[in-house]
FISE-568108 format. One record per residue (C-alpha): residue number from 1; x, z, y; residue in three letters. Coordinates in Angstrom, 1 decimal. Layout:
BEGIN
{NUM, {X, Z, Y}, "ALA"} ...
***
This chain:
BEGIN
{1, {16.9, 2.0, -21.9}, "UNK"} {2, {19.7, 4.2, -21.1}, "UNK"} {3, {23.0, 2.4, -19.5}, "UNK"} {4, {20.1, 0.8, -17.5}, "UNK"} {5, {20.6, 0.6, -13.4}, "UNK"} {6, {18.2, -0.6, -11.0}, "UNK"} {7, {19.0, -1.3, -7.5}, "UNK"} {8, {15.8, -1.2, -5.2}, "UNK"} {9, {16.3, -3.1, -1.7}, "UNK"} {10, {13.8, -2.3, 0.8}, "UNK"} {11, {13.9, -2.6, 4.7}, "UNK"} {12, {13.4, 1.0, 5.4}, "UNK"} {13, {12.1, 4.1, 3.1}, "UNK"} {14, {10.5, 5.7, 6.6}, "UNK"} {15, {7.2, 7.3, 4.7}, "UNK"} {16, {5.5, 6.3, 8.5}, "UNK"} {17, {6.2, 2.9, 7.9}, "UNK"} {18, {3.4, 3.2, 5.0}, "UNK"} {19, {2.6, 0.8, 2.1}, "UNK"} {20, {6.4, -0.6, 0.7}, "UNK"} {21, {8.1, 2.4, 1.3}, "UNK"} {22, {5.5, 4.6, -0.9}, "UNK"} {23, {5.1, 2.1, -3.3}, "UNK"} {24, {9.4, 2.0, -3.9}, "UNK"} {25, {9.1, 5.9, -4.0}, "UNK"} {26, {6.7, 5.5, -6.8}, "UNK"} {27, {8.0, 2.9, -8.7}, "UNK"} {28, {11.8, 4.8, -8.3}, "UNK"} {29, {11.0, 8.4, -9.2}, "UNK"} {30, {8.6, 7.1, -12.2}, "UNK"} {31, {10.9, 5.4, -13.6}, "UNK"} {32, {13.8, 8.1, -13.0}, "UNK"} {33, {11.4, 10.4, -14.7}, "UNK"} {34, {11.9, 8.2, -17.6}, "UNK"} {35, {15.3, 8.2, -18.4}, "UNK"} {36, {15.9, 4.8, -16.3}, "UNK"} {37, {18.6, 5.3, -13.3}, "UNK"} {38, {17.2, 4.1, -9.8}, "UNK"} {39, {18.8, 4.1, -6.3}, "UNK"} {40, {18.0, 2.2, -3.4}, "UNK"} {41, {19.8, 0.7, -0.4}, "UNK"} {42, {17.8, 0.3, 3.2}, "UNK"} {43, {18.4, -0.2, 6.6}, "UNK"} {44, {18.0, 3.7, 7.9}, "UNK"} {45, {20.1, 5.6, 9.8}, "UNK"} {46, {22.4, 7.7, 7.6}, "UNK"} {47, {21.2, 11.2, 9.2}, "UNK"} {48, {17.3, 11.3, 9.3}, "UNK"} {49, {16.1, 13.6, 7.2}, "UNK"} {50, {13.7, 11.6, 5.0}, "UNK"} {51, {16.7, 10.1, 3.0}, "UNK"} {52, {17.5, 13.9, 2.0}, "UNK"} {53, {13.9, 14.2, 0.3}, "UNK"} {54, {14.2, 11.8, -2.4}, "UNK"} {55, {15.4, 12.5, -6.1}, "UNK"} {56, {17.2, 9.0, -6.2}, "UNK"} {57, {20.4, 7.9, -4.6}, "UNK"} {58, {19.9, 5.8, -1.4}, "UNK"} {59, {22.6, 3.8, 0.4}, "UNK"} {60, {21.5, 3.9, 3.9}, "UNK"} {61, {23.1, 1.2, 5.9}, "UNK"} {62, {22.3, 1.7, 9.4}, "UNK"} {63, {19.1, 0.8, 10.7}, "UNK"} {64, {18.8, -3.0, 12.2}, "UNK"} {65, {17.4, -3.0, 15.7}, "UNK"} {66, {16.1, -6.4, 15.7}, "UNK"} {67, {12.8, -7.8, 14.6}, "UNK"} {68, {14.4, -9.7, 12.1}, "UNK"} {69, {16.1, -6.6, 10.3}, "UNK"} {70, {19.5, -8.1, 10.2}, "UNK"} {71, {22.3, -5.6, 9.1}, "UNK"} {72, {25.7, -6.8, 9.4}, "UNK"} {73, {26.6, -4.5, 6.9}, "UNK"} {74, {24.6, -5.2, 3.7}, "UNK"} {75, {25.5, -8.7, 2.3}, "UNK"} {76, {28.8, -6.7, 1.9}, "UNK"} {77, {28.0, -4.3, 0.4}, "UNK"} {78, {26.0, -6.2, -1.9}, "UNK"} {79, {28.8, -8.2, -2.9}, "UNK"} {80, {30.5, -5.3, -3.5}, "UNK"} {81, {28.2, -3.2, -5.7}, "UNK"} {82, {26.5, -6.1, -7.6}, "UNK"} {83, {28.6, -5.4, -10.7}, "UNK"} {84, {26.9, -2.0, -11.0}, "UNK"} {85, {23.4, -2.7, -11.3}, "UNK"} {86, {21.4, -4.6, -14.2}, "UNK"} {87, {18.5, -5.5, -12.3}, "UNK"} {88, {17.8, -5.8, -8.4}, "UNK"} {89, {14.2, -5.7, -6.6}, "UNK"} {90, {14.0, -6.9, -2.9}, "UNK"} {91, {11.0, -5.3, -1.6}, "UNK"} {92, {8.7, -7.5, 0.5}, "UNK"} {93, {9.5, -10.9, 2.1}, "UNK"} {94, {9.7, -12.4, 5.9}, "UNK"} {95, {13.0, -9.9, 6.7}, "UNK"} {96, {16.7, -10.3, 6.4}, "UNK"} {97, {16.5, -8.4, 2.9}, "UNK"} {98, {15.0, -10.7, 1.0}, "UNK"} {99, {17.8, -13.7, 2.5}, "UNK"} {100, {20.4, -11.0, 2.4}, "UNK"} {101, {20.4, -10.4, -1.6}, "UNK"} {102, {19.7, -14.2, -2.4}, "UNK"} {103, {22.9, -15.0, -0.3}, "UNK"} {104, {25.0, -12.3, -2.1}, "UNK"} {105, {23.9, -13.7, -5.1}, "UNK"} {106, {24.6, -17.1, -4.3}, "UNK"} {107, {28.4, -15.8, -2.9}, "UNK"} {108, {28.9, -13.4, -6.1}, "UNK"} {109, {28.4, -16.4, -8.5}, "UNK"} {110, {30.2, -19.1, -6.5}, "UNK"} {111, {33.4, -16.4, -6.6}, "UNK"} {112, {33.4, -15.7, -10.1}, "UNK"} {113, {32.2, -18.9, -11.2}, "UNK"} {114, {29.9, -16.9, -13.4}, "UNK"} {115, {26.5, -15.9, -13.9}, "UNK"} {116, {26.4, -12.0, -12.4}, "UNK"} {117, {25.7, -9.2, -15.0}, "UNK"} {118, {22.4, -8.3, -12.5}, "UNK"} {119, {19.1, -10.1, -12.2}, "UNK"} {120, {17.4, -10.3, -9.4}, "UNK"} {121, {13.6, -10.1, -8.8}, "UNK"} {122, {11.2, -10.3, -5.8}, "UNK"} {123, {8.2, -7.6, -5.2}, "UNK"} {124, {6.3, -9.4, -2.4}, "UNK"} {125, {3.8, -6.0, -1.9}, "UNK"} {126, {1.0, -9.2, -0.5}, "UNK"} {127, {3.2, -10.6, 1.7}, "UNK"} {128, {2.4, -13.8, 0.2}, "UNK"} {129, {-1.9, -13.7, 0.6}, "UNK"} {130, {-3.3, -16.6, 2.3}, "UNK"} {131, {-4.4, -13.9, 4.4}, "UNK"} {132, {-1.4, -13.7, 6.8}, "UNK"} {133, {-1.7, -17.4, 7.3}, "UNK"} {134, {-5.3, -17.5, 8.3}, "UNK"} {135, {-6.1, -14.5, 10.4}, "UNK"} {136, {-6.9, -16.2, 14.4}, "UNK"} {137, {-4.3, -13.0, 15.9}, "UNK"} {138, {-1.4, -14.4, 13.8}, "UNK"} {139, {-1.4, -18.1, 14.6}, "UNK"} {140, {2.3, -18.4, 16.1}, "UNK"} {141, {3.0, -16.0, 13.2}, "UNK"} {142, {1.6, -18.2, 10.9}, "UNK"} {143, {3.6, -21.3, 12.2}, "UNK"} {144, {6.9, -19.3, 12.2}, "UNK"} {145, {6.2, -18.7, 8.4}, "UNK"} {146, {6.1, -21.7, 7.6}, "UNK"} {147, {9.4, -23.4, 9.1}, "UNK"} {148, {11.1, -19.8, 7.8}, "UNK"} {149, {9.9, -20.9, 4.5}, "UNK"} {150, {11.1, -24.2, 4.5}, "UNK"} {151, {14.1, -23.3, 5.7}, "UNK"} {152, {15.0, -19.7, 4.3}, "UNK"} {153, {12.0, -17.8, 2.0}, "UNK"} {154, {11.5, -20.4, -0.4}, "UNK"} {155, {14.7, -20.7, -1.9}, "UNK"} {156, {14.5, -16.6, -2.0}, "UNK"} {157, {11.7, -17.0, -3.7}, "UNK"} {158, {12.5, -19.8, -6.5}, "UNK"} {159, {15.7, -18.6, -7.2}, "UNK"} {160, {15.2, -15.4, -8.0}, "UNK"} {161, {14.2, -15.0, -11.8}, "UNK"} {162, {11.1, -14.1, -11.0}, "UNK"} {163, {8.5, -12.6, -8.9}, "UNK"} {164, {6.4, -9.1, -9.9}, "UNK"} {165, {3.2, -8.3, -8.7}, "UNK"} {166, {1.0, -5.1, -8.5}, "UNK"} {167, {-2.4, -6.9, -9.6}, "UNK"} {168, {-4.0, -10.4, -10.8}, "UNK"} {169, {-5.9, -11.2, -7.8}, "UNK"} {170, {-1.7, -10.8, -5.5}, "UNK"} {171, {-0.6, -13.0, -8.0}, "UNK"} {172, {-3.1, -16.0, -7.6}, "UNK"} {173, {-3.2, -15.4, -3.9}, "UNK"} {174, {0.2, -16.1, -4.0}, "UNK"} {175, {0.1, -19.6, -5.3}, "UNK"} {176, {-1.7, -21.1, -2.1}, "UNK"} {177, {-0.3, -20.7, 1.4}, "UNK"} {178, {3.0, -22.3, 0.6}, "UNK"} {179, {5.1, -24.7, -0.6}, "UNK"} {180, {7.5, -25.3, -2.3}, "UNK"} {181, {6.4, -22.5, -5.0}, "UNK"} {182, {7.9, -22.9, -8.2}, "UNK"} {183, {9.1, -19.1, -8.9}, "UNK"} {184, {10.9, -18.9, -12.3}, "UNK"} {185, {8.9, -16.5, -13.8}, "UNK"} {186, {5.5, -14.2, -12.8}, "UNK"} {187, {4.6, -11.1, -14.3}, "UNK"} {188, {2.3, -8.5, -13.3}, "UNK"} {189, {4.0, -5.0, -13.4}, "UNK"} {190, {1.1, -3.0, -11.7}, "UNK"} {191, {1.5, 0.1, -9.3}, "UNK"} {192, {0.1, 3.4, -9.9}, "UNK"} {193, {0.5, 6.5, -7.7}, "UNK"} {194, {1.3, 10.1, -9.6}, "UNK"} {195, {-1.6, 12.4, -10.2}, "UNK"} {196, {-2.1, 14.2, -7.4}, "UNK"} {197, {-1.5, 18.8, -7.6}, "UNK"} {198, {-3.9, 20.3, -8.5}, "UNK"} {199, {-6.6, 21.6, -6.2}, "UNK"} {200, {-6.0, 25.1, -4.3}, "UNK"} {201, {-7.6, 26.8, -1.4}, "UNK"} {202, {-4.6, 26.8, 0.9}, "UNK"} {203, {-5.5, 23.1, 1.0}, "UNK"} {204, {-9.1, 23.9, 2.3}, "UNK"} {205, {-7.7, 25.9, 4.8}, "UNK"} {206, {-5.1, 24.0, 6.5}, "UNK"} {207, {-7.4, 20.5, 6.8}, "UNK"} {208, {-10.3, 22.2, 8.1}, "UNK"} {209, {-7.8, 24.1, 10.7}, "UNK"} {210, {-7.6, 20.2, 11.8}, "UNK"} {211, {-10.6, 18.9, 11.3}, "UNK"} {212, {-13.1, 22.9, 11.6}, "UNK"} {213, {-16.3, 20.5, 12.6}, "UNK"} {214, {-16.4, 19.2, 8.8}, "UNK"} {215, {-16.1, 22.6, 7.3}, "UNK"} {216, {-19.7, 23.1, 6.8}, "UNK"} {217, {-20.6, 19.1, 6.5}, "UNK"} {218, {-20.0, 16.5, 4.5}, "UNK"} {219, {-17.7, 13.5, 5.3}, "UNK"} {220, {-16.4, 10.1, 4.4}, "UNK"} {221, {-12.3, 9.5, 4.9}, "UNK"} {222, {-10.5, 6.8, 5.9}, "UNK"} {223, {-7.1, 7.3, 5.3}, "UNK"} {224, {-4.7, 4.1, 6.6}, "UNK"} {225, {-3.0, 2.8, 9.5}, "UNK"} {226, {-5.0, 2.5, 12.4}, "UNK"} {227, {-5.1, -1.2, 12.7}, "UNK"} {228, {-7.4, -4.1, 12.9}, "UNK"} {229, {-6.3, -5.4, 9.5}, "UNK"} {230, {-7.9, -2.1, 8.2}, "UNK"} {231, {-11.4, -3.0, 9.5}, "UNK"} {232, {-11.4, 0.4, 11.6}, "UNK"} {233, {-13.6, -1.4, 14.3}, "UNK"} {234, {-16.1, -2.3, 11.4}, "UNK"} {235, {-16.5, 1.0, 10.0}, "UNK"} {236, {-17.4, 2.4, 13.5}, "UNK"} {237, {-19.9, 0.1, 14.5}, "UNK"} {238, {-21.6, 0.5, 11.0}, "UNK"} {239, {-21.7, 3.6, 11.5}, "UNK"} {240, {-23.0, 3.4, 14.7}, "UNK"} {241, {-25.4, 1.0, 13.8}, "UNK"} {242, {-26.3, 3.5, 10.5}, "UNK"} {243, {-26.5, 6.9, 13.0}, "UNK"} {244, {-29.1, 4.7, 15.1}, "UNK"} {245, {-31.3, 3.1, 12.7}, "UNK"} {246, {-31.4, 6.9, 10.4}, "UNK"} {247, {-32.8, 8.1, 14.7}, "UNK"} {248, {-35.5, 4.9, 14.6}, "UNK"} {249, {-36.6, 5.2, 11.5}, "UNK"} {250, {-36.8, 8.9, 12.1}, "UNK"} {251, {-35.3, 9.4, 8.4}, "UNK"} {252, {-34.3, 12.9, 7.5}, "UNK"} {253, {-31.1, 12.2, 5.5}, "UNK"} {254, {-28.3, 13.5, 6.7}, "UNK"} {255, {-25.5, 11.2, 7.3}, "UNK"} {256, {-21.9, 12.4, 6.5}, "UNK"} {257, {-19.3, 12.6, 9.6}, "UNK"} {258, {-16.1, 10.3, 9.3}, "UNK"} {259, {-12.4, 11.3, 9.1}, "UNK"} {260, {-10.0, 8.5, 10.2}, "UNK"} {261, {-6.9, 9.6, 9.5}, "UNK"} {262, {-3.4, 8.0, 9.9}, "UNK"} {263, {-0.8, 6.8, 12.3}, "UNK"} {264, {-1.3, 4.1, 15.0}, "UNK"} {265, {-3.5, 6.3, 17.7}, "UNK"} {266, {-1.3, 5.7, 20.3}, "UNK"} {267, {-1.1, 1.3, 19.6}, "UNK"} {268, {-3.2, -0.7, 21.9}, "UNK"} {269, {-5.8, -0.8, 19.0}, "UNK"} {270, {-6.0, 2.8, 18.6}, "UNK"} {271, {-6.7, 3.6, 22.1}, "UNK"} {272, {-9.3, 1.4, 22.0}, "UNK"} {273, {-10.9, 3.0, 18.7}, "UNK"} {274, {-10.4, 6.2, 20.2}, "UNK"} {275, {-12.1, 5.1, 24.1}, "UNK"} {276, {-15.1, 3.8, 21.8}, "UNK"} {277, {-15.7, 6.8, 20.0}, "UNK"} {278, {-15.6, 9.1, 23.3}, "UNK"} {279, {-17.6, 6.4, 25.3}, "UNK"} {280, {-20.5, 6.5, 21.9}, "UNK"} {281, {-23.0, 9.1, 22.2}, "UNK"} {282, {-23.7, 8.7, 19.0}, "UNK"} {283, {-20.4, 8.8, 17.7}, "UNK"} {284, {-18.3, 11.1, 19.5}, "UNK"} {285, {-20.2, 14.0, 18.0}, "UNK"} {286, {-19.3, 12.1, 14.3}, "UNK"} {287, {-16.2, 11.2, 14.3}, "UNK"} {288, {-12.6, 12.9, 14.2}, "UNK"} {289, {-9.3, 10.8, 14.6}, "UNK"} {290, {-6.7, 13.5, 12.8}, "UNK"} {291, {-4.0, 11.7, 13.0}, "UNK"} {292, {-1.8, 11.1, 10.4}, "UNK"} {293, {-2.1, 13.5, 7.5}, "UNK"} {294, {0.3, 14.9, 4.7}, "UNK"} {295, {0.8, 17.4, 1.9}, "UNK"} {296, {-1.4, 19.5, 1.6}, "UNK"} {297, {-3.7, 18.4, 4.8}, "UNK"} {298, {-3.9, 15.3, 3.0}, "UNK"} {299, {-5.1, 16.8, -0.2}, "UNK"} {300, {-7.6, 18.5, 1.9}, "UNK"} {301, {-8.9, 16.0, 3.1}, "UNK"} {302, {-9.6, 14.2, -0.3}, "UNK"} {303, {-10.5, 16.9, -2.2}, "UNK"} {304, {-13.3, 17.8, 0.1}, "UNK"} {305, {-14.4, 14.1, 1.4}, "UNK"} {306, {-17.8, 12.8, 0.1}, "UNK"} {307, {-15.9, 9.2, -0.6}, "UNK"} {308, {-13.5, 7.5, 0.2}, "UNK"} {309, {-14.2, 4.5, 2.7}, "UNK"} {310, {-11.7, 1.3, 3.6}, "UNK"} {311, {-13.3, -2.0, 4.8}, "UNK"} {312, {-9.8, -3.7, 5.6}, "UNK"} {313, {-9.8, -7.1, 6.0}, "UNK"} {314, {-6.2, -7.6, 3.5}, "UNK"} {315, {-5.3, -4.6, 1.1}, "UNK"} {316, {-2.7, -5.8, -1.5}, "UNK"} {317, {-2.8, -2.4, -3.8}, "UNK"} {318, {-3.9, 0.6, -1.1}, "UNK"} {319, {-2.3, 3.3, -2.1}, "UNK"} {320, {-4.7, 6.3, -0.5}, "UNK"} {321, {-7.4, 4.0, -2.5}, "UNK"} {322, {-5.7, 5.1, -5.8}, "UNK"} {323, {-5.2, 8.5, -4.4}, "UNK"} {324, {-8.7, 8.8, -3.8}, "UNK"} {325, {-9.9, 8.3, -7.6}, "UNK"} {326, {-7.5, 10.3, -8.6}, "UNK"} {327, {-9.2, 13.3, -6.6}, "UNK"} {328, {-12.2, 11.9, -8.6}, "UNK"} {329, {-13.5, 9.8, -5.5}, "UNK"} {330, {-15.0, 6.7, -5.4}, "UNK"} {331, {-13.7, 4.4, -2.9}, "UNK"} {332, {-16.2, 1.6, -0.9}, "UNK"} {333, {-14.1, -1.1, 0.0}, "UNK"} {334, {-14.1, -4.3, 1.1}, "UNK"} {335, {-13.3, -7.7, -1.3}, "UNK"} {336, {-10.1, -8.4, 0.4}, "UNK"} {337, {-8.7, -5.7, -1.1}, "UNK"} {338, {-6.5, -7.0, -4.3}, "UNK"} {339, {-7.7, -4.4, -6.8}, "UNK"} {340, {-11.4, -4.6, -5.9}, "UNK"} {341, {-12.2, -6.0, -8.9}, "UNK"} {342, {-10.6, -3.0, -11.2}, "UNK"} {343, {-12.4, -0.9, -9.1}, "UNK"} {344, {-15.8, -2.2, -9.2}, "UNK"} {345, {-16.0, -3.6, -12.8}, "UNK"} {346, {-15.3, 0.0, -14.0}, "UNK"} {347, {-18.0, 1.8, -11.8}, "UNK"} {348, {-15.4, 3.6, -9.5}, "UNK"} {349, {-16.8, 2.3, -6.1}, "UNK"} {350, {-19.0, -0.1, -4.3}, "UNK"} {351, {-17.1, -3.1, -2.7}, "UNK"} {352, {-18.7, -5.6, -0.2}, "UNK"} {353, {-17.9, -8.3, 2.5}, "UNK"} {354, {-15.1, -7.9, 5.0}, "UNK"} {355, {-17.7, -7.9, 7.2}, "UNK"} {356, {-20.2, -5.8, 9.7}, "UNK"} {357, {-22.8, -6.3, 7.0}, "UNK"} {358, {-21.0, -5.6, 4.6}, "UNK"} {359, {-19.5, -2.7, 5.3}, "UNK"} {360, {-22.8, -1.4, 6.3}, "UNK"} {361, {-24.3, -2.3, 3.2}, "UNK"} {362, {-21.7, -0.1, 1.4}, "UNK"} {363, {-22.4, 3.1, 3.5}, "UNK"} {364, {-25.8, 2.6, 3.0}, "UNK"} {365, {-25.9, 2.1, -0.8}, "UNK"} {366, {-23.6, 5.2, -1.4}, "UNK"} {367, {-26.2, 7.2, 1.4}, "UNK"} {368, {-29.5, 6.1, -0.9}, "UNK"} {369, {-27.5, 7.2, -4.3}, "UNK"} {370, {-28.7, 9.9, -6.4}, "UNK"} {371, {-26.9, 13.3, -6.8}, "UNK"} {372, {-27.0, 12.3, -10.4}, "UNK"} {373, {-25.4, 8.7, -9.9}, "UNK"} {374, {-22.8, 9.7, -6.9}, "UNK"} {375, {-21.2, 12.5, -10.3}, "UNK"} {376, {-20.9, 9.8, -12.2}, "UNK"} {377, {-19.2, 7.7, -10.4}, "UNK"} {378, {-17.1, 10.6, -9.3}, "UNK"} {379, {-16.3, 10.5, -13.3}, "UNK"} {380, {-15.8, 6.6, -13.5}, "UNK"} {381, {-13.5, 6.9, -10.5}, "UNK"} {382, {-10.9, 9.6, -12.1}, "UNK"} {383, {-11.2, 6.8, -15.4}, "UNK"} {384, {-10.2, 3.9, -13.9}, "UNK"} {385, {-7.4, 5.9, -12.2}, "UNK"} {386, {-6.4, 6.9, -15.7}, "UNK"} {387, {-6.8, 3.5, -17.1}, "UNK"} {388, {-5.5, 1.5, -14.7}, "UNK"} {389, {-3.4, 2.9, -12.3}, "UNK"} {390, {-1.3, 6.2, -13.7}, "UNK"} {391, {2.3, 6.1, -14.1}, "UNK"} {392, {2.4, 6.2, -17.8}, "UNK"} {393, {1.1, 2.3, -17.7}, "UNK"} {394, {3.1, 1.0, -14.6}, "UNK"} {395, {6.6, 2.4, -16.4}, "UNK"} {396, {5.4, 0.7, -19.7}, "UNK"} {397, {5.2, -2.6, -17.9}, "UNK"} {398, {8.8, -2.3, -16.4}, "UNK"} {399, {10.3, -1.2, -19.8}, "UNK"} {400, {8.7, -4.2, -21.5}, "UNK"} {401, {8.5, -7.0, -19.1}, "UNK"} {402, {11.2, -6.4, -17.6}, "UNK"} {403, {14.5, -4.2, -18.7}, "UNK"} {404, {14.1, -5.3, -22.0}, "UNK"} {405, {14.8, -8.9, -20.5}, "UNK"} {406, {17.6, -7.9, -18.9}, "UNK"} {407, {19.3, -5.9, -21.8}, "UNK"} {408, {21.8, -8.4, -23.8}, "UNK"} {409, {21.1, -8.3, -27.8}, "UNK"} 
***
């Protein structure tokens, strides 16, 4: 693979902007790692400091103040840096990106009246589930959608030479809110996250200096975006409803606190988490809202959670899901979560309804769980890590289904 370049095309590589961005991070250094050159051009400002972090090359454009993400200056510089790369990735859909490489693409060809030495590929990251067409908050987003993929994302999407997906379940999701959906090709490349460091006190030491309460008791973590997509509102009232019914029933088990961790505190949503967890009496003395967490806080926080817990109501990969069983937690998730059935065919978690009851139920099966059976799930959840989701598989996929396409004979 070596004379091999890929050009990675993302709206932003901000790590506070979450899912794409980590997922291009992973997918670039991996595949760095192997011998396989990477860079990536976004819409950042030139100077922040996040840019200077990364072992890859990134072209940062400017970033584009406007909802849209429209750059002035990167169909230019696509059409002038084409000739360099073998294969290019948009990441994600529904942004100028996505529009931006198809119609450098489109120019580059027209110009040289021949086919261009790259290849160009879509990563949607679940941009396509039926999800973002259904849910009652995104109505006039959902109607936007579909005039912008008459009028733009479907030719994006069809004329590209194909589309890669991180699971089965994204990929026939995909199929069903749209159409016209005729992609040239599919093929599931998979996403993995690197195994995590090693465990060390120092990582004790600085999560418990944010979270002291849980030093002495045991805890569940959520680790996302505060957001309604992410079910926070369900966890909290099952967990209400759990604290409550434990007091009726006068039950001695002791139920573990709660950790939600991540950015959005300070959204409309986030305040209002926040206000009901103050306003609880039973909760307020349960539940800690850390904020977001990294490095070694984060480790913290995994290494020393009961189980990981994430009843979001759309979850294309979930990245801190992956994380978690690879700290040898299991994860109790929700069904809307693409890789749900990995997870659960394998024994590394309980999954259940997107829903009150369900995410209830899922609390309360891990609560009743034996010492015995709560190890060895710990065990199944560090396997299906390894099987599924390690690097050593996702780079595999690229080499095969992919460069080796792309590499002339």
């Amino acid at each position: 693979m070596m004379g091999i370049k890929i050009l990675h095309v993302v709206n932003s590589m901000d790590p506070v902007q979450g899912g794409v961005c980590k997922a291009v991070q992973t997918i670039a250094t991996s595949l760095l790692q192997a011998g396989i050159d990477n860079e990536v051009v976004s819409l950042d400002d030139t100077n922040v400091n996040f840019l200077k972090e990364e072992p890859f090359k990134i072209h940062a454009l400017g970033s584009a103040n406007n909802p849209w993400g429209y750059n002035s200056e990167l169909v230019p510089w696509l059409r002038a840096n084409l000739v360099n790369y073998n294969v290019v990735v948009v990441h994600g859909l529904w942004l100028y990106i996505s529009y931006a490489v198809y119609k450098a693409f489109k120019s580059f060809q027209k110009q040289t009246n021949l086919e261009t030495i790259a290849k160009y590929y879509v990563m949607p990251h679940g941009m396509l589930d039926p999800y973002f067409q259904k849910a009652k908050e995104r109505r006039l987003k959902a109607i936007r959608n579909i005039l912008y993929w008459k009028l733009v994302e479907s030719k994006v999407v069809n004329n590209a030479n194909g589309l890669l997906f991180t699971c089965e379940e994204e990929q026939q999701l995909a199929k069903l809110p749209f159409k016209p959906y005729s992609p040239k090709s599919e093929t599931i490349v998979g996403l993995g996250v690197e195994q995590p460091p090693e465990y060390e006190k120092k990582m004790d030491t600085v999560f418990f200096k944010q979270c002291p309460d849980f030093k002495s008791r045991p805890f569940l973590l959520f680790l996302s975006r505060i957001h309604e997509k992410k079910g926070v509102d369900l966890l909290l009232n099952a967990y209400e409803f759990l604290i409550s019914k434990k007091d009726k029933l006068n039950v001695e088990i002791e139920l573990p606190g709660l950790v939600i961790a991540g950015p959005g505190l300070d959204s409309e949503y986030g305040k209002k988490m926040r206000k009901k967890v103050l306003e609880s009496s039973v909760l307020k003395h349960n539940v800690n809202f850390p904020g977001m967490l990294s490095g070694d806080v984060k480790w913290g926080a995994f290494y020393n959670c009961d189980a990981f817990v994430l009843p979001s109501h759309q979850e294309n990969f979930g990245i801190a899901i992956v994380e978690a069983m690879a700290c040898s937690k299991p994860v109790l998730i929700s069904n809307k979560i693409n890789i749900w059935k990995e997870i659960s065919d394998n024994g590394g978690g309980i999954v259940g309804d997107d829903s009150l009851s369900g995410t209830t139920n899922i609390i309360e099966k891990w609560l009743n769980f034996s010492s015995i059976k709560k190890k060895q799930m710990e065990k199944d959840a560090q396997k299906v890590y390894q099987t599924h989701f390690a690097l050593d598989a996702i780079i595999k996929n690229w080499k095969e289904k992919i460069l080796k396409r792309t590499v002339k004979k």
